[in-house]
C-alpha positions in Angstrom: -16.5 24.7 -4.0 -19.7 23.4 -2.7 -20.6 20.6 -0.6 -21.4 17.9 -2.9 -18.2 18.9 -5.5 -16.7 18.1 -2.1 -18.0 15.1 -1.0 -17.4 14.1 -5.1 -13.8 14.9 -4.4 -13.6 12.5 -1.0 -14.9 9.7 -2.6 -12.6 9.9 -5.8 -9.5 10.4 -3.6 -11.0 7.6 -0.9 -11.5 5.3 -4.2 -8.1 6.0 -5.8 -6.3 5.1 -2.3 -8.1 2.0 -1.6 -7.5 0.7 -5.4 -3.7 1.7 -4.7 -3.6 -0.2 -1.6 -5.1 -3.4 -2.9 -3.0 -3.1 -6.1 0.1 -2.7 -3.7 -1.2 -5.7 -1.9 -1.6 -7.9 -4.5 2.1 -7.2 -5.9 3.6 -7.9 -2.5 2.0 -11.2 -2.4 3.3 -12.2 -5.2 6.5 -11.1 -4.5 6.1 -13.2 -1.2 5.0 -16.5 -2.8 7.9 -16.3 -5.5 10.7 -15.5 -2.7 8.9 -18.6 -0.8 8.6 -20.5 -4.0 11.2 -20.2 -6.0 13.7 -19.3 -3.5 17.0 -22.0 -4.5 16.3 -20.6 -8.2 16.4 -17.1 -7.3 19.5 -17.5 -5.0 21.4 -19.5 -7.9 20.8 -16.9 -10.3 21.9 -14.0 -8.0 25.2 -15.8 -6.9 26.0 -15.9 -10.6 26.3 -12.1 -10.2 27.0 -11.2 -6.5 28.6 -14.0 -4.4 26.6 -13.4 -1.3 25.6 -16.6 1.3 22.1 -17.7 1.9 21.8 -16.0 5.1 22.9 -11.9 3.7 20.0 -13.2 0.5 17.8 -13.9 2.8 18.1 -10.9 5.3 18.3 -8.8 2.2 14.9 -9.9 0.4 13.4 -10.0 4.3 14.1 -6.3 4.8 12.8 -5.1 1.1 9.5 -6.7 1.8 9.2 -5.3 5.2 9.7 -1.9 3.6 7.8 -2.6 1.2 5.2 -3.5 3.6 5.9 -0.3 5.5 5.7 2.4 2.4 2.2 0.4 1.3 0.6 1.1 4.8 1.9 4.5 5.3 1.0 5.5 2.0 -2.0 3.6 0.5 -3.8 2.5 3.2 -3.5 5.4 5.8 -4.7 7.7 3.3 -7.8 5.8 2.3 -9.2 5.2 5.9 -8.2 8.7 6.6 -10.5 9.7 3.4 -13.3 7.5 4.9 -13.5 8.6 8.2 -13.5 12.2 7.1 -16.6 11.5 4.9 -18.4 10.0 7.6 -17.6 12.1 10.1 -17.0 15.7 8.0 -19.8 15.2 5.1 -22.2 13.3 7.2 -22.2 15.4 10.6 -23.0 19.1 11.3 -26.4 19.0 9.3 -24.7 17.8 5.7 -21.9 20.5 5.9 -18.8 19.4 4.8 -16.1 21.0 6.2 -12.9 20.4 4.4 -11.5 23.2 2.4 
């Protein structure tokens, strides 16, 4: 693989992560606004189902949007400013070698 197949290869990886991010992003702030919005509906409809109080709905929904949060970090966004600090640094540096096998 030569150096420009591999600096091809960063920036599709580098674009696909940073789309995956904001995609991510976008879906959790929706999520967000309809748990802040439509919160009385959501809790009547799943105390048809699942008697649970306010407070246990609450803590639950809390915690799967702070995971959420957690897994779109650790997975989307790490990896794309990984991507882009490797091709500034790797592709950029040492005379136009790219070092990344």
């Amino acid at each position: 693989m030569d150096i420009e197949e591999k600096k091809e290869k960063l920036a599709h990886m580098q674009k696909y992560f940073v789309k995956s991010f904001w995609f991510s992003f976008i879906l959790l702030l929706i999520a967000s606004f309809m748990c802040i919005f439509m919160h009385n509906s959501q809790v009547a409809f799943v105390n048809k189902y699942f008697p649970i109080s306010i407070e246990h709905f609450n803590m639950i929904v809390l915690l799967t949007l702070g995971i959420w949060k957690v897994l779109i970090i650790q997975f989307t966004l790490i990896p794309a400013l990984v991507l882009t600090c490797l091709k500034k640094c790797c592709c950029k540096g040492n005379g136009g070698s790219c070092e990344i096998k």
